[in-house]
ZAMARGU-4260 file (C-alpha; in steps of 0.2 Angstrom, whole numbers, plus 5000, padded with zeros to 4 digits):
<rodrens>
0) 5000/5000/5000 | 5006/5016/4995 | 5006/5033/5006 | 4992/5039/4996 | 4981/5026/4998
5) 4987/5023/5015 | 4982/5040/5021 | 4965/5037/5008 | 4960/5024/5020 | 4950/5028/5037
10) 4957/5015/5046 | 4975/5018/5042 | 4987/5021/5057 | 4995/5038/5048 | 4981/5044/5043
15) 4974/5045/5064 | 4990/5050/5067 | 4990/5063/5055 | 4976/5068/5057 | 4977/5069/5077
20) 4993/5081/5072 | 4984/5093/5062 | 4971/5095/5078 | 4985/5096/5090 | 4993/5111/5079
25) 4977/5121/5078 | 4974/5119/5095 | 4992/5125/5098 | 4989/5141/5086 | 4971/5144/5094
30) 4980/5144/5110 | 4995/5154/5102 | 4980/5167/5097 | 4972/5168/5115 | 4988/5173/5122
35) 4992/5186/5108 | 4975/5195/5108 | 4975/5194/5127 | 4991/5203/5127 | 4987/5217/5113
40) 4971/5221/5124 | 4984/5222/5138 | 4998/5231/5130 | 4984/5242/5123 | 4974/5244/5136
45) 4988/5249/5150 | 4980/5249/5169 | 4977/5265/5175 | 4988/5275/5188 | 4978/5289/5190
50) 4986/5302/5204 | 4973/5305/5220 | 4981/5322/5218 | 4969/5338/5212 | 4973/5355/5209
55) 4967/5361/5226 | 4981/5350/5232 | 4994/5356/5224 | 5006/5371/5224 | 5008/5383/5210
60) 4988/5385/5209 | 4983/5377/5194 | 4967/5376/5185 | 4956/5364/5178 | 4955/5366/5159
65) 4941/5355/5150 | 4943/5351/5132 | 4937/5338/5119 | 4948/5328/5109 | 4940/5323/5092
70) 4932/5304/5091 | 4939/5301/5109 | 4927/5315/5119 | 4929/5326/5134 | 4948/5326/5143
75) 4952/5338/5154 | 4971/5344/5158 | 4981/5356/5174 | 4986/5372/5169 | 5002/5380/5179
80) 5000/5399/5179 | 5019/5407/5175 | 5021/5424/5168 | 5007/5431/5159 | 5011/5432/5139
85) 5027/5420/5141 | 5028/5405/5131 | 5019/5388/5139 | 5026/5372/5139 | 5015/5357/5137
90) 5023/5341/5144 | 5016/5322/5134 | 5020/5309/5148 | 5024/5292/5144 | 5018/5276/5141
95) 5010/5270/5157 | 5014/5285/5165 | 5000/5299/5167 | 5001/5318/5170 | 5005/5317/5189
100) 5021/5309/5185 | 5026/5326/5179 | 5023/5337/5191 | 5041/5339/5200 | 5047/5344/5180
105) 5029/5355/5180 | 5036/5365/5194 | 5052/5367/5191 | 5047/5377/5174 | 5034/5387/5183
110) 5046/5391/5195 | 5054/5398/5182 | 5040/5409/5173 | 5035/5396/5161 | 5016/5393/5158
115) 5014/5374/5161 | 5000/5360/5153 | 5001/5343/5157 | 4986/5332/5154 | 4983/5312/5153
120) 4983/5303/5135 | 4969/5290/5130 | 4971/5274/5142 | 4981/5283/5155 | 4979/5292/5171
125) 4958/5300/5171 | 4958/5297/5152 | 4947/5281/5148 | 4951/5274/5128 | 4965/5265/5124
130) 4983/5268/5116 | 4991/5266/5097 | 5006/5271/5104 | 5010/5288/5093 | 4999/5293/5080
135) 4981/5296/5090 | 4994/5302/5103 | 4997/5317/5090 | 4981/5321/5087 | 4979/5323/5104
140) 4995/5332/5106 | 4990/5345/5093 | 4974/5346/5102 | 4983/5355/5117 | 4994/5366/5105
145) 4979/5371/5100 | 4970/5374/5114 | 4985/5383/5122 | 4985/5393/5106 | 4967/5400/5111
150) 4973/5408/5128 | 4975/5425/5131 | 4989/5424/5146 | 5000/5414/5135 | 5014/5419/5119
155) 5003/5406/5108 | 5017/5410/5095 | 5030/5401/5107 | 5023/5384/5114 | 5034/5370/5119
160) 5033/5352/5120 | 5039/5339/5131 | 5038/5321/5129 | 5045/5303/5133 | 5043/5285/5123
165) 5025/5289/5117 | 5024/5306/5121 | 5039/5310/5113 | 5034/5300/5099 | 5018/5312/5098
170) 5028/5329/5102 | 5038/5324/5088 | 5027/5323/5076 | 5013/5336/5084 | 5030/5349/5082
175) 5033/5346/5061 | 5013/5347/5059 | 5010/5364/5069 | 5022/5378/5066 | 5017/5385/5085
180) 5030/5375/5091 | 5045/5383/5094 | 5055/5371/5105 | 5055/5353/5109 | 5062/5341/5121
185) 5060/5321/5118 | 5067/5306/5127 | 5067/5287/5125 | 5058/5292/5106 | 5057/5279/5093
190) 5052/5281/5074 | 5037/5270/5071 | 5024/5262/5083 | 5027/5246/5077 | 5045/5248/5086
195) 5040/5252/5102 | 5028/5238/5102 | 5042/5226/5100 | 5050/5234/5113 | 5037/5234/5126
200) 5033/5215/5120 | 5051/5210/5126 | 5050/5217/5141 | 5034/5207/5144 | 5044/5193/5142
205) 5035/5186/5126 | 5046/5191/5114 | 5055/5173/5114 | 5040/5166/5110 | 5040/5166/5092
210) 5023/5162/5087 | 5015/5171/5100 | 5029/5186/5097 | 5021/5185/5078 | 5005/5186/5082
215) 5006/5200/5093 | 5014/5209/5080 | 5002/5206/5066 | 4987/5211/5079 | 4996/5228/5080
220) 4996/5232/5063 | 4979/5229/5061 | 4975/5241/5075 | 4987/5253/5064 | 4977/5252/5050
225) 4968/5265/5051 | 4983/5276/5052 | 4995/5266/5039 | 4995/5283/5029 | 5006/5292/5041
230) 5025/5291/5039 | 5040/5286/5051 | 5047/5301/5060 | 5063/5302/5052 | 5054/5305/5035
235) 5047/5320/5045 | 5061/5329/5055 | 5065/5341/5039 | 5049/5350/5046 | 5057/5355/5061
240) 5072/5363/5055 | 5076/5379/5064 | 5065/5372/5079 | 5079/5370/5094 | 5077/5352/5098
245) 5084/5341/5112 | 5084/5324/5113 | 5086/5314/5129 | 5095/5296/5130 | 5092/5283/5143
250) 5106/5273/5142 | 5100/5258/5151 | 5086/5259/5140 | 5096/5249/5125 | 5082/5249/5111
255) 5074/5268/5116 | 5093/5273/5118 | 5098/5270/5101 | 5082/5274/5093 | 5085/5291/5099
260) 5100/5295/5096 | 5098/5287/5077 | 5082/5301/5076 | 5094/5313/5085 | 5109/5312/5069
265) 5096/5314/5056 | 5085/5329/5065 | 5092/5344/5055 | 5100/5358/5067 | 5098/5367/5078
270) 5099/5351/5089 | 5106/5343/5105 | 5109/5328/5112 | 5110/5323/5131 | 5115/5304/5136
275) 5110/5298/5157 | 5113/5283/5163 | 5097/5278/5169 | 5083/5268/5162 | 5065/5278/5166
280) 5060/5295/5173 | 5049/5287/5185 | 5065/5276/5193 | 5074/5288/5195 | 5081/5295/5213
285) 5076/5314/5218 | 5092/5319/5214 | 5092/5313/5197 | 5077/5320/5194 | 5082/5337/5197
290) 5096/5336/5188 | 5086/5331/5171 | 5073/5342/5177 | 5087/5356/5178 | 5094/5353/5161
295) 5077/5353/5154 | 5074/5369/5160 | 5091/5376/5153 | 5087/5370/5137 | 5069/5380/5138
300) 5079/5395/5144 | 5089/5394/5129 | 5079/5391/5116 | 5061/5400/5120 | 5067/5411/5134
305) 5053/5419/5146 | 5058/5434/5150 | 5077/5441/5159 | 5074/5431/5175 | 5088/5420/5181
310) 5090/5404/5182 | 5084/5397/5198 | 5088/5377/5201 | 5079/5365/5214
</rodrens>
């Protein structure tokens, strides 16, 4: 009997065993698909760390500012009073980070007459939604530029932005769409989505796992599909020439590290470039903190000054 006719025949030995591999492999890839869609949900769907804290708490005397963010619905965000008609600074918090992460850097440019705005993205902090990890971000972030731009107690000519991982992905690209921008500071920025994906999947531990790695991988660009049209952000950094940029290197964030400092040699000038040993803003000790927060605020005060005020550390 031949292998044709062996597996032909419903009583054949290879053919139950063949046939009882073929089940065992879809249920293997059904499994494989479980796992990968429960882990898009979760990448996708970060907890939330929303901060207890409210305005009335905090120094500086802030203000509630509500606003609508088009297809996502009411957001609201804190505005730090600085010196009336200086520029503001809006700062894009991370990926599972949310505004009140920001407050320490918020106050160290108030401090400094700066007009602050930090708010939560989609998914994080108060925000309800979900994350695509950049480009709704930038609708979002050109929401806020926007919005600061309506003020009347602000220069709406000289806004700038702060952002890490994803919100530096979203500065980035909010900056080369809205000429309002006038200076930027990114850290830990990537140049496509699909990057940081990877990223966040191999510190979840699933990125040896090559068919569940895959599959993960092709969910995401199916959630991207709705924004395929839009470019990496190396394609788009010839916008922002004359715009003083910064950009911020955690070095014991290997993949974030080199992607920005890859973004940073193809930014046209004026640009710099700052390398710190440390891996996340949030980890980072109170000392270390003031010092980034400190070089931030040097770089705002050289590159959308306030007014003739010195420079006051923390």
């Amino acid at each position: 009997m031949d292998l044709l006719e062996e597996l032909s025949d419903p009583s054949s030995p290879l053919r139950a065993a063949l046939t009882l591999l073929i089940l065992l492999a879809l249920l293997l890839a059904l499994v494989a698909a479980g796992i990968a869609g429960y882990l898009d949900y979760r990448l996708l769907h970060p907890v939330s760390t929303s901060n207890p804290l409210t305005p009335e708490d905090m120094l500086g005397h802030p203000s509630v500012v509500p606003y609508t963010v088009t297809g996502e619905g009411g957001r609201e965000g804190w505005f730090f009073p600085g010196l009336r008609n200086a520029p503001v600074v809006i700062l894009c918090h991370g990926y599972r980070s949310q505004r009140g992460d920001v407050l320490t850097l918020a106050t160290t440019l108030q401090e400094n007459q700066y007009n602050v705005f930090v708010f939560d993205f989609s998914g994080h902090g108060k925000s309800p939604g979900s994350t695509t990890l950049g480009p709704r971000e930038t609708t979002e972030v050109l929401t806020t530029v926007a919005l600061m731009a309506q003020r009347n107690d602000v220069d709406k000519s000289r806004i700038g932005l702060w952002g890490a991982n994803m919100g530096g992905y979203a500065a980035l690209a909010a900056a080369a769409a809205d000429r309002r921008v006038a200076a930027i500071v990114v850290e830990s920025v990537y140049d496509d989505p699909q990057e940081f994906f990877g990223v966040e999947l191999e510190r979840a531990g699933y990125g040896s796992l090559p068919v569940v790695s895959w599959m993960c991988q092709l969910g995401f660009r199916i959630e991207q599909l709705p924004y395929r049209g839009q470019p990496p952000l190396a394609s788009r950094l010839g916008a922002l020439a004359r715009i003083p940029k910064l950009f911020i290197a955690l070095r014991d964030n290997v993949a974030l590290a080199a992607s920005t400092l890859r973004l940073y040699n193809l930014a046209p000038e004026p640009r710099e470039q700052w390398v710190m040993p440390q891996s996340s803003y949030l980890l980072m000790s109170n000392d270390e903190k003031k010092t980034y927060d400190n070089n931030v605020l040097s770089f705002f005060l050289r590159a959308m000054p306030p007014s003739a005020a010195p420079f006051r550390t923390r």
